[in-house]
C-alpha positions in Angstrom: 102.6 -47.0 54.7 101.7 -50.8 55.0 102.3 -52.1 50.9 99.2 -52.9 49.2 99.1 -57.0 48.7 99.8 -58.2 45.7 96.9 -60.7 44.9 94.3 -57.7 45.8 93.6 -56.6 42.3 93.3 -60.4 41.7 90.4 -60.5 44.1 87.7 -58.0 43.0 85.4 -59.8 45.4 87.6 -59.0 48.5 87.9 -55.4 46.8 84.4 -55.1 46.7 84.6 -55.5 50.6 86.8 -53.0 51.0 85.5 -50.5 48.6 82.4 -50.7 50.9 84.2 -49.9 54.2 85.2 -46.7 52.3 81.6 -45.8 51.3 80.8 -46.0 54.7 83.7 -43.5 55.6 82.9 -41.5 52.8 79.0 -41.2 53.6 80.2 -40.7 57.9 84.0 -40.0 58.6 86.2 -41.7 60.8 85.6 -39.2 63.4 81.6 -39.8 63.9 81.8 -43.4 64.5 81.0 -44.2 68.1 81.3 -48.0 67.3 83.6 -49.6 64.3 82.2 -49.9 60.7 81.2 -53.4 60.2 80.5 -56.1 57.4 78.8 -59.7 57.7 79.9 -62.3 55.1 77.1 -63.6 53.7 76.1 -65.4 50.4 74.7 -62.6 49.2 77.7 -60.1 50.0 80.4 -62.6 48.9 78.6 -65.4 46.4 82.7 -66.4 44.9 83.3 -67.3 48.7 80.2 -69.3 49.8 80.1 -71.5 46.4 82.8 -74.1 48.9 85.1 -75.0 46.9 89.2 -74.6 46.2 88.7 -71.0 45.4 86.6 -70.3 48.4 88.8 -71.6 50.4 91.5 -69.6 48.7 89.7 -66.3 48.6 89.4 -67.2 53.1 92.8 -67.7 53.4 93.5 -64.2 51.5 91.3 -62.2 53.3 92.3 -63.4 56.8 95.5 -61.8 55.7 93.9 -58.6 56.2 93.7 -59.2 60.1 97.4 -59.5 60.7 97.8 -56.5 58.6 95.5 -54.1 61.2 93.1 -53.9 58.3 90.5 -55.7 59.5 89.3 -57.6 62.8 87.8 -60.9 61.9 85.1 -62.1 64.2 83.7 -66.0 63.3 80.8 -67.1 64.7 81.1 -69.3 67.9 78.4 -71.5 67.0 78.2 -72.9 63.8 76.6 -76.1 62.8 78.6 -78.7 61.9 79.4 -78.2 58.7 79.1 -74.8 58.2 82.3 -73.2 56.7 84.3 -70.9 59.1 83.5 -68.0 56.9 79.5 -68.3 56.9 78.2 -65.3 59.6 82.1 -64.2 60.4 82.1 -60.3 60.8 84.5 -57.8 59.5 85.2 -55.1 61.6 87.1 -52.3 60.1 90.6 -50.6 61.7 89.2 -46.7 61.4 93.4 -45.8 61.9 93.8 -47.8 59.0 92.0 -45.5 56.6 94.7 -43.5 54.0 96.4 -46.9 53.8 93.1 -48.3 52.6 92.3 -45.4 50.8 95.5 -45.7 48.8 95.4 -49.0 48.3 92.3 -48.4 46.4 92.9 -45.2 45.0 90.1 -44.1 46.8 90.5 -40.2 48.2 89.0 -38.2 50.4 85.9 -36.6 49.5 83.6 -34.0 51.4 80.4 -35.7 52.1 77.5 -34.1 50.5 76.2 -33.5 53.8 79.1 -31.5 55.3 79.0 -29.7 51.3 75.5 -28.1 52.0 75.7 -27.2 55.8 78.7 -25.5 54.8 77.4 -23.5 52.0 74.1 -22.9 54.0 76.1 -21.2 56.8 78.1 -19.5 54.4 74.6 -17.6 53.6 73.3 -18.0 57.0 73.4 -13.8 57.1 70.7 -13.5 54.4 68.2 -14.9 56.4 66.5 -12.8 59.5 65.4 -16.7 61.0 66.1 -19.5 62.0 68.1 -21.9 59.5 68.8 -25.5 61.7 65.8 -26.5 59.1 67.7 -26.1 56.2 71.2 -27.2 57.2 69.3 -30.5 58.3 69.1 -32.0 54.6 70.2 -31.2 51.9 68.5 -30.0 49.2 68.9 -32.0 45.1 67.9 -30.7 41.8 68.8 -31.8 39.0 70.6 -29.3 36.8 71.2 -26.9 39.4 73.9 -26.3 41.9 73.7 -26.0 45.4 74.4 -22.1 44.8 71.5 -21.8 42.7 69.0 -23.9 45.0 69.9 -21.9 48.1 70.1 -18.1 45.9 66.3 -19.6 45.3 65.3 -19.5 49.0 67.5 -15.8 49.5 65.2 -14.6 46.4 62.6 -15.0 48.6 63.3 -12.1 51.0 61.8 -9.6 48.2 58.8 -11.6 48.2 58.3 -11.1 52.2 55.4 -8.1 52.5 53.5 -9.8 49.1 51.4 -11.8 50.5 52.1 -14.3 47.7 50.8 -18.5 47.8 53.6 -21.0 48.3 52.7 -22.1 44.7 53.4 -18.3 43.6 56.2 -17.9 45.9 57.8 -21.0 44.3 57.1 -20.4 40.6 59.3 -16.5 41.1 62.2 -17.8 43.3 63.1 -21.8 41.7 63.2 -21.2 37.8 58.9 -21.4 37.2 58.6 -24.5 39.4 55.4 -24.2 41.3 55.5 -27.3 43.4 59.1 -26.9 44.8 57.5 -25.6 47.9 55.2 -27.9 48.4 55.9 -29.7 52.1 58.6 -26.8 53.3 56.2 -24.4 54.4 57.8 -24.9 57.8 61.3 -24.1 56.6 60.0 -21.0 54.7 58.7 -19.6 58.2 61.4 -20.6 60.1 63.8 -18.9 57.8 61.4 -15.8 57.3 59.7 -15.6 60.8 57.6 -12.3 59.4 56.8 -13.3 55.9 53.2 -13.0 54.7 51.7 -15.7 53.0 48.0 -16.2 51.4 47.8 -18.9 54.0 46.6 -22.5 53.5 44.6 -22.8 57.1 47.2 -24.9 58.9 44.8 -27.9 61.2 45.1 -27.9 64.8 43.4 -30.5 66.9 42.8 -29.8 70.5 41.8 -31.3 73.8 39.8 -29.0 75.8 39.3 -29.9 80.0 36.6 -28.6 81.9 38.7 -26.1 82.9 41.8 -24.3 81.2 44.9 -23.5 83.6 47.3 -23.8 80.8 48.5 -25.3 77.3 50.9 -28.5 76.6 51.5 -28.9 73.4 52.7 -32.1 72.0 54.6 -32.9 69.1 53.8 -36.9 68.2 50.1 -38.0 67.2 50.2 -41.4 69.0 51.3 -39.2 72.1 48.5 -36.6 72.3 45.9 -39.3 71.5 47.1 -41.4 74.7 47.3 -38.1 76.6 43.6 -37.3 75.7 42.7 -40.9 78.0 44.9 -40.0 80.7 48.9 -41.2 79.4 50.3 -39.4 81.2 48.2 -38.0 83.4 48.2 -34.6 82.9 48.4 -32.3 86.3 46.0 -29.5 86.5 43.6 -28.7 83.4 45.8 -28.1 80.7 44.7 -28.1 76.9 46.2 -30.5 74.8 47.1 -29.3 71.0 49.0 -31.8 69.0 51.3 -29.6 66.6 52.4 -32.3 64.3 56.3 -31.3 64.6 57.5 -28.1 63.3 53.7 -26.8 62.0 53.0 -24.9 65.7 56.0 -22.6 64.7 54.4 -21.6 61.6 54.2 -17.4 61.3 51.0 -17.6 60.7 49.8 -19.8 63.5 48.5 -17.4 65.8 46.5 -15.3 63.2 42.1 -16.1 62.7 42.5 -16.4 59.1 45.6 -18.8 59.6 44.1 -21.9 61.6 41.8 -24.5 61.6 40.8 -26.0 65.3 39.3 -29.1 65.5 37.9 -29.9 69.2 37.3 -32.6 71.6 36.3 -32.8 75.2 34.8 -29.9 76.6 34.0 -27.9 72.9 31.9 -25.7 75.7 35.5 -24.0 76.2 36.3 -23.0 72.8 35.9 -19.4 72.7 38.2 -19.2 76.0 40.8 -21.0 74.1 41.0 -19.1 70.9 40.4 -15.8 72.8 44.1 -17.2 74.6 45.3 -18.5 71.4 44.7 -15.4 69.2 44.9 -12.6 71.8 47.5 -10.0 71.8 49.8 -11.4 74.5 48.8 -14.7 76.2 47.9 -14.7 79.1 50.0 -15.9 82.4 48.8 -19.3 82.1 51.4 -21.8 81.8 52.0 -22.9 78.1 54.1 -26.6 77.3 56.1 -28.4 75.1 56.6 -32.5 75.2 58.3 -34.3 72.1 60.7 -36.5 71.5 63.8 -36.1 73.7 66.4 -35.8 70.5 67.9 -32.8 68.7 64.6 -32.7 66.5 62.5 -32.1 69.4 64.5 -29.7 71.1 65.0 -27.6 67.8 60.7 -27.4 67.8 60.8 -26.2 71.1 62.9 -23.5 70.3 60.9 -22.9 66.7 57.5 -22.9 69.2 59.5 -19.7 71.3 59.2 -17.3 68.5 55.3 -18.1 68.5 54.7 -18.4 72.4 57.6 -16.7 74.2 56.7 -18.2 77.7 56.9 -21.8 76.5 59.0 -24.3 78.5 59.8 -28.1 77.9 57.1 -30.0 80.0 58.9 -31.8 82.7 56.9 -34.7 83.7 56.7 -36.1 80.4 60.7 -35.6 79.8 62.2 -36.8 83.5 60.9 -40.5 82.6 62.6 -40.4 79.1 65.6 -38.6 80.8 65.5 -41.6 83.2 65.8 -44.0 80.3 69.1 -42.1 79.2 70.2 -42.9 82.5 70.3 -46.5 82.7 71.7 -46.4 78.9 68.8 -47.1 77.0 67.5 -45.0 74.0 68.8 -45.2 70.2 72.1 -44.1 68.3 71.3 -41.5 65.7 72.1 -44.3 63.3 69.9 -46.7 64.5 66.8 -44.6 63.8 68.1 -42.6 60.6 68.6 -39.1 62.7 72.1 -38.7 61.5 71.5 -35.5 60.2 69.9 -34.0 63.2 71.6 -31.0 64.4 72.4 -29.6 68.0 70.3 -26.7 68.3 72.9 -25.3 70.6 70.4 -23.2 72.7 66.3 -23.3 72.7 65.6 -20.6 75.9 64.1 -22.4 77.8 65.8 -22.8 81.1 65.4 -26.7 82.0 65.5 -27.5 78.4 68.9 -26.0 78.1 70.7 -26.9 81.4 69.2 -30.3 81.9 67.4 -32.1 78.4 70.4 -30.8 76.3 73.6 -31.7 78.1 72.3 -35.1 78.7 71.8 -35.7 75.1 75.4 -34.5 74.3 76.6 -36.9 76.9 74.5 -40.0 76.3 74.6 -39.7 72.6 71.4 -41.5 72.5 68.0 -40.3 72.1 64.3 -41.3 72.9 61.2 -40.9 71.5 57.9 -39.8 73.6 56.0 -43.0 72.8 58.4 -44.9 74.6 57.3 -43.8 78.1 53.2 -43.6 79.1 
């Protein structure tokens, strides 16, 4: 173990540095970077250093020490005007091997990240649940005054609630100590964790896009998407409907029951009763029925969500072989670049291309797209 310096506790503004490397390793381990945790010195990160005077240039010469020390890499900027000091823009770049040392130079140990707390206390309980629960290891869950134990007993509560045909409000109030609200925005998680429950159902809105003719359904999970689909981008092959399910809300139990929906139409409203009688019948028919979202963990977790409503649905391959084609050549986004960190790998979704094709690329590139980026 490299000996802690002795001027450190002398410099609580090159602590502060330091401490903040370790916030970053204790809100992401070591293990999930893909690229180093990094700092930029700036005036409002380090305002002792950029005042320019003896002590600045002090507080500089100490923290270069770090570099020598495999604690930090210190990058200066190339280009500085002419004057600038060598600090102004350099970039910290932290040594991820050099973590206990660090750690035990600040007296700063290891703690689980509340993150990897809850998705290990939700599997823990995963057996309670007959469905799905990728929704609710996603994010976890704060109350204040209860534990995680008590919020997630709250949603197993619910099981003995299933058959009543209770409101979300009433469902809420018996399961989470009288609240009636708690509910309010995780209709999709109660459905997905109890595919059969009956609720007094709030009719969910569905917009569609009817064609002259029906052949088939793609559904499609962004707004911006199905609205550019509706003028031709993409263009769609055959005559397929177009429903834009707004994420998770076409997995909903109750989206295939009268009472349950709300269509709104455009195009050809001359087609509507053909549609619902598909939509609400029995068993749908052999037409062809699609998925298109975002090509990320998110998207392909709907997809398999959308397969306990509509068994026969498969990820729509002309929308996903351009953004597959954009993984290729290495562009997309990290998970932390567009705050997806906590998106989980749905493993499987049962659809054939989606799981041999859409998913090991994902895994590989660890990047993802979004659908608005193509068409």
């Amino acid at each position: 173990m490299i000996e802690k310096p002795r001027w450190l506790d002398d410099e609580p503004e090159i602590a502060a540095l330091l401490h903040a490397f370790i916030g970053k390793l204790d809100r992401k381990p070591a293990e999930r970077w893909k690229e180093v945790p990094e700092l930029k010195l700036t005036a409002l990160l380090c305002p002792k250093l950029f005042r320019q005077d003896e002590a600045a240039d002090r507080s500089w010469a100490l923290l270069k020490q770090l570099d020598p020390l495999g604690c930090l890499l210190i990058i200066t900027k190339p280009r500085r005007a002419p004057f600038d000091p060598e600090y102004k823009d350099a970039r910290l770049l932290f040594n991820l091997d050099f973590e206990e040392t660090l750690r035990e130079w600040l007296q700063r140990p290891h703690k689980p990240s509340l993150q990897r707390e809850w998705q290990e206390t939700v599997i823990q309980r995963a057996h309670h649940f007959p469905g799905e629960v990728l929704l609710l290891q996603i994010r976890p869950i704060m109350v204040s005054g209860r534990s995680e134990v008590e919020i997630l007993e709250g949603f197993v509560a619910i099981s003995q609630y299933q058959s009543q045909r209770l409101t979300l409000t009433q469902l809420s109030a018996r399961c989470f100590w009288g609240q009636s609200k708690f509910l309010d925005g995780r209709e999709d998680l109660i459905t997905a964790l109890y595919p059969d429950i009956q609720l007094t159902p709030r009719p969910i809105i569905i917009n569609v896009y009817l064609p002259a003719r029906i052949d088939g359904v793609l559904m499609i999970e962004n707004q911006d998407s199905y609205c550019s689909a509706m003028h031709g981008r993409p263009a769609v092959a055959g005559d397929l409907a177009l429903v834009y399910c707004a994420g998770f809300r076409g997995s909903a139990q109750r989206i295939r029951n009268r009472e349950g929906v709300s269509f709104h139409y455009q195009g050809e409203c001359s087609r509507q009763s053909e549609f619902e009688e598909w939509w609400f019948g029995e068993a749908l028919s052999s037409s062809p029925i699609y998925f298109w979202g975002d090509l990320d963990y998110s998207g392909m977790a709907i997809l398999k969500a959308l397969r306990q409503r509509f068994e026969t649905i498969m990820a729509w391959q002309p929308g996903y072989e351009p953004m597959l084609q954009q993984l290729h050549e290495g562009h997309g986004h990290t998970a932390l670049q567009s705050n997806k960190e906590e998106q989980i790998d749905p493993r499987e979704t049962g659809d054939d291309y989606a799981d041999t094709t859409l998913l090991p690329v994902l895994r590989s590139a660890d990047l993802f797209v979004d659908q608005e980026t193509v068409f």
